[in-house]
C-alpha positions in Angstrom: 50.7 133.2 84.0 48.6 132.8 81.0 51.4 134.4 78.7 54.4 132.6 80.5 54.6 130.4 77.0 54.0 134.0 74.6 56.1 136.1 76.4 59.2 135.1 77.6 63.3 135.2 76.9 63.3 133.7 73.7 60.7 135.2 72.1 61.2 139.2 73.2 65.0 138.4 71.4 63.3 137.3 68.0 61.2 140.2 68.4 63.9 142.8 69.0 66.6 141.5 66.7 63.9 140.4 63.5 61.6 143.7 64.6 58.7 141.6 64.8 55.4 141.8 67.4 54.3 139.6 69.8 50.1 138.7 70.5 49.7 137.9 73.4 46.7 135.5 74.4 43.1 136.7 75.0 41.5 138.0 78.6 38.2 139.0 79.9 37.6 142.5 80.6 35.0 143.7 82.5 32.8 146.9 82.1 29.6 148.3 83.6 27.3 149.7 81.3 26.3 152.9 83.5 23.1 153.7 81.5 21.7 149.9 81.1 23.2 148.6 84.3 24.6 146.0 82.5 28.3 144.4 83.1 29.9 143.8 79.3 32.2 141.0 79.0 34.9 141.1 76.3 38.4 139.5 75.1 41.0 141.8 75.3 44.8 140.9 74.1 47.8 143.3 73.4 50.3 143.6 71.1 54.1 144.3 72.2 56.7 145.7 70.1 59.9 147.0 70.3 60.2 150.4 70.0 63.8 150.9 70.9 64.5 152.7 67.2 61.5 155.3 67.9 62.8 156.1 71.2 66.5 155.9 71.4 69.7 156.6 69.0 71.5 153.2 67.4 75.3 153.5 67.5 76.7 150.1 66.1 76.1 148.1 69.8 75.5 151.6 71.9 72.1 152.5 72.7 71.3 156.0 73.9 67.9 157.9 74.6 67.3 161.3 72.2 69.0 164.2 73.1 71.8 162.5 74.9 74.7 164.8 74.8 77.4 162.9 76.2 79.6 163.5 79.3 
C-alpha cells in the first residue's frame, strides 16, 4: 500500500519507454542478531528497472526471450 503512489501504471511506462529506475519508499526490516540476542531495525527500499533489453531480443514492436527460434 505504501508504494501505491511510486509504483503504479504511469510510472512503470516512463520507466520502460525513457529506461529509467524507480525508488521505491523506505521499510523496516527486522533481524535477530544471533550472537548479541539483539533484534536490528533498518530501512530497506528497492530499486526496479526494466530489464527487458538484458533479457529478451527487440524486433521493432516484437519482443522475444533469447534463443527463440521461431515456429
Amino acid at each position: 500500500m505504501a508504494n501505491d503512489e511510486v509504483v503504479n501504471f504511469d510510472t512503470m511506462r516512463d520507466m520502460v519507454l525513457n529506461g529509467g529506475s524507480i525508488k521505491s519508499k523506505e521499510r523496516f526490516q527486522f533481524k535477530w542478531d544471533t550472537e548479541a540476542k539483539d533484534i536490528i531495525t533498518n530501512n530497506v527500499s528497492r530499486n526496479i528497472e526494466s530489464t527487458v533489453k538484458e533479457k529478451r531480443n527487440i524486433d521493432g514492436f516484437d519482443s522475444k526471450p533469447f534463443g527463440w527460434g521461431g515456429g
